[in-house]
C-alpha positions as CSV (number, residue, x, y, z in Angstrom):
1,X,-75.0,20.4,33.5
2,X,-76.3,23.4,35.6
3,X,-79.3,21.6,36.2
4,X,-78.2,18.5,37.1
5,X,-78.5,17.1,41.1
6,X,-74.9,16.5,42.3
7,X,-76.5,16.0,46.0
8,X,-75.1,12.4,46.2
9,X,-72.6,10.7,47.9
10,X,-70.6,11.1,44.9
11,X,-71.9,14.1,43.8
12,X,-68.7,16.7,44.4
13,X,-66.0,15.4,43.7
14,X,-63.9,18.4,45.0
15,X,-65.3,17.2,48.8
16,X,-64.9,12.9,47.9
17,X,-61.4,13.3,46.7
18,X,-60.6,14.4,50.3
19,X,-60.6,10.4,50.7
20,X,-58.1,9.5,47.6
21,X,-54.4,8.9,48.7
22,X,-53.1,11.3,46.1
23,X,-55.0,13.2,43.8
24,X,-53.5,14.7,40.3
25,X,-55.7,17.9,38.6
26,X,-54.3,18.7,34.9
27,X,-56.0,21.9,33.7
28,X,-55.7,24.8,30.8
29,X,-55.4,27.7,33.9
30,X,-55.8,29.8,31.0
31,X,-59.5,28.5,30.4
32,X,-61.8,30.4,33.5
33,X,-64.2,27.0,34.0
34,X,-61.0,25.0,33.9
35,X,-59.0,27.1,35.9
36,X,-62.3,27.8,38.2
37,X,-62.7,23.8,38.4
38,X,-59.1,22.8,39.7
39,X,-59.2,25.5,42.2
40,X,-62.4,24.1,44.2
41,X,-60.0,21.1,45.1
42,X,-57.8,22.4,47.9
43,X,-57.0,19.2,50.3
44,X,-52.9,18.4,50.8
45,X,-53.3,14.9,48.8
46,X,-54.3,17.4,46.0
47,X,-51.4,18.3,43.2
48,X,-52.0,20.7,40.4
49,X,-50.4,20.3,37.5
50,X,-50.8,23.4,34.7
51,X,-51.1,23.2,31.1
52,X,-50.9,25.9,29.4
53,X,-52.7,27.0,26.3
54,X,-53.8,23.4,26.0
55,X,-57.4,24.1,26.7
56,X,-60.3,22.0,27.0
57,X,-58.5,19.4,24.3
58,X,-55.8,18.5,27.0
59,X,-57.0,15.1,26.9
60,X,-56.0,14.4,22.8
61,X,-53.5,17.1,22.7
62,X,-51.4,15.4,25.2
63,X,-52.1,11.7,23.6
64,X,-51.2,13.5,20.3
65,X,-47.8,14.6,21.2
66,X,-47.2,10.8,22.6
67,X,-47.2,12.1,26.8
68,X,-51.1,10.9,28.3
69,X,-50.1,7.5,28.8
70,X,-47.2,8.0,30.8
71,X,-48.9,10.8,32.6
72,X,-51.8,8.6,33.2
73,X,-49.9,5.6,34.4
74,X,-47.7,7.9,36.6
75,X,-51.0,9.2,37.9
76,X,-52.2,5.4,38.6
77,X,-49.3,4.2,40.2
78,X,-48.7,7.5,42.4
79,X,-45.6,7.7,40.9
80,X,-45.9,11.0,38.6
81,X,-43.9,14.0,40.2
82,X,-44.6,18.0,39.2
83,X,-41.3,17.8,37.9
84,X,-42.0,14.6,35.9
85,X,-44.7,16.0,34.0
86,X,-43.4,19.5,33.5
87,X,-40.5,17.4,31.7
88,X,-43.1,15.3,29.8
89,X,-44.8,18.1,29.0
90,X,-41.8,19.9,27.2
91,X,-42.7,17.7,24.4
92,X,-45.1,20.7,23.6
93,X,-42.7,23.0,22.5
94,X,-42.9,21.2,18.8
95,X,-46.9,20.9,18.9
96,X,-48.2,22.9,16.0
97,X,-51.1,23.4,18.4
98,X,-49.5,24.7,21.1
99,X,-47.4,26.7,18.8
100,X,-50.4,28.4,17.1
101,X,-51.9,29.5,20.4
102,X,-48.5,30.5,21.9
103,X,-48.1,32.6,18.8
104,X,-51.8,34.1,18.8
105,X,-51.4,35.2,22.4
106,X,-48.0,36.8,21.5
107,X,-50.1,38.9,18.7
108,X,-53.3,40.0,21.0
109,X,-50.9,40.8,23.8
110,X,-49.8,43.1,21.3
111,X,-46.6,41.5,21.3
112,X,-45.7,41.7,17.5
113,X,-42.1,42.0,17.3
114,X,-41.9,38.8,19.4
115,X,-44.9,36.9,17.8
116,X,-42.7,37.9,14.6
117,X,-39.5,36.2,16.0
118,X,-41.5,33.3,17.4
119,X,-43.3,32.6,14.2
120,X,-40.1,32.8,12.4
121,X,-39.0,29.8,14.9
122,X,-41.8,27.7,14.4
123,X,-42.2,27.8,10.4
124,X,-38.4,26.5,10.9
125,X,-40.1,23.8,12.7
126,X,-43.4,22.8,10.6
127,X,-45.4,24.4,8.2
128,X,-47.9,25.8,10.8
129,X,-50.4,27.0,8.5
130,X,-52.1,29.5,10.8
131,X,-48.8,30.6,11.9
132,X,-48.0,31.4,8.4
133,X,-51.3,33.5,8.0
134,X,-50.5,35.1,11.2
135,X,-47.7,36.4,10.3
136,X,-48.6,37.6,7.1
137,X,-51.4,39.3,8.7
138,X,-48.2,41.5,11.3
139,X,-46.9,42.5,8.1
């Protein structure tokens, strides 16, 4: 997209969304673009609301664990809160794909001992495959 002309009236939408009434920003701040992306909008009707470890699948990972519509229509409406979503998005505690990268972090932070424990916790849960290898792999 480097190429591309965003020149129009329409072009940044960091500088258009100064018009919107409210304006919600759901990002991975773990992912640099992402992270990089939400920060260019800095007006007052601008609310960031973080994701972490979802990464650029935020989109299906939140309709997989049942949360984008409301999020969306909350969004719509002007209705959705920080505290709103942060509640909707406790749903993610039970995602296996959450879980997986929760746990890999855990490991190259070099945290074993508690990538042990939380592996433990979430083969409890589901039969995270990767988890499973994960762990084998700590020993």
């Amino acid at each position: 997209m480097w190429d591309r002309d965003f020149s129009g009236p329409y072009g940044d939408a960091a500088q258009v969304s100064q018009a919107a009434r409210r304006v919600s920003i759901l990002y991975d701040p773990y992912e640099p673009l992402d992270a990089g992306h939400a920060a260019r909008f800095t007006n007052t009707n601008v609310s960031h609301l973080r994701a972490p470890l979802l990464g650029h699948r935020l989109g299906s990972s939140l309709l997989q664990m049942g949360i984008l519509h409301p999020i969306i229509l909350g969004a719509l409406n002007g209705t959705l809160t920080e505290a709103e979503f942060y509640t909707l998005l406790r749903a993610r505690r039970q995602f296996p794909r959450y879980q997986r990268e929760l746990f890999n972090r855990a490991v190259k932070k070099g945290h074993k001992d508690l990538a042990r424990r939380l592996g433990v916790h979430i083969l409890k849960q589901n039969p995270n495959r990767a988890v499973r290898l994960g762990l084998k792999e700590l020993g």
